[in-house]
C-alpha positions, 0 to 999 in steps of 0.5 A: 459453070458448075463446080463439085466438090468432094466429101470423102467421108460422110461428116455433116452438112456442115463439113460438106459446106466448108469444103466449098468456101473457096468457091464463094466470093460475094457476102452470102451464097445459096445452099439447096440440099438435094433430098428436099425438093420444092416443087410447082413454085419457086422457093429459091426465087422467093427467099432471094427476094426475101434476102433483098429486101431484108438484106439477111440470111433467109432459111425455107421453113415449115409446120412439121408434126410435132412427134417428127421434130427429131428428124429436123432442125428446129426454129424458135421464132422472135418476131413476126415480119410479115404473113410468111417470114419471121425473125429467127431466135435459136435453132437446135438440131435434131432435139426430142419432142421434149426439147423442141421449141417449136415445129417450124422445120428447117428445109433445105434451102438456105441462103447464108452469110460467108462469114459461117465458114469461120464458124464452122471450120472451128466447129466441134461435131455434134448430134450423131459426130457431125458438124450441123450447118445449124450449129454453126446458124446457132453460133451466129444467131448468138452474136446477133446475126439476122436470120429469117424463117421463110414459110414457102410456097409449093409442095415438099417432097422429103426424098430423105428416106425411102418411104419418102422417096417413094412418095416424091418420085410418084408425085413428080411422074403426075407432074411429068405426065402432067407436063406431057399431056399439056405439051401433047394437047398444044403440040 
């Protein structure tokens, strides 16, 4: 059953994950945002895993050029678990190249704790009038809440912007042409 909810005046992705609070029941939930696409592997599947095994709130993570940390959330790592997971210590949203601890980027995959939704329906907006779902990270990671960077597996389509978008819809009509042409030779 799938269930939509409303955010009828664009204010964060923060605003819009607090809209769906009455709908999450366990201890942690799953949160894929729609522009950031993983394809040709299953991230969803490897960060569950991940949040099994570690029992922790996990975030898809990768390098991103350093003259493009502006347009993302960004990590400072603590401590290595293994080759591709890695104890999370501050998130910023958005910084400048200045600013930014790192380029390991936050991509839309998320599997976070339900108690974030205290967090963010006391959160003030922050970059651009917004309540960041980093923010609300940040705030939780301060009070010594587990959070893993996971470096996924697949490829990544930003449908973020129309350039990106472009980019993404060529890339999956190969794969769809792909599938086809497979389906095609066995059929």
């Amino acid at each position: 059953m799938i269930k939509f909810v409303y955010q009828n005046t664009p204010k964060g992705t923060g605003d819009a994950v607090l809209k769906t609070k009455r709908y999450i029941k366990g201890p942690f939930f799953l949160m894929l945002v729609p522009d950031d696409l993983i394809v040709k592997s299953n991230c969803s599947k490897s960060m569950i895993n991940i949040h099994n095994k570690f029992n922790s709130s996990v975030i898809a993570s990768m390098n991103v050029k350093k003259k493009t940390v502006s347009r993302w959330g960004i990590f400072k790592l603590s401590q290595k678990i293994d080759k591709n997971n890695y104890l999370i210590k501050d998130v910023v949203e958005k910084p400048s190249i200045k600013m930014a601890p790192s380029n390991k980027a936050v991509i839309g995959r998320y599997i976070l704790p339900k108690n974030i939704f205290s967090k963010l329906s006391n959160q003030k907006p922050g970059k651009g009038g917004e309540v960041h779902i980093t923010d609300a990270i940040q705030s939780l990671i301060k009070e010594k809440n587990k959070f893993i960077a996971h470096n996924f597996s697949g490829k990544y389509l930003d449908c973020g912007s129309m350039n990106g978008y472009i980019k993404s819809t060529l890339e999956i009509a190969k794969l769809w042409n792909y599938v086809w042409l497979e389906q095609v030779m066995w059929d």
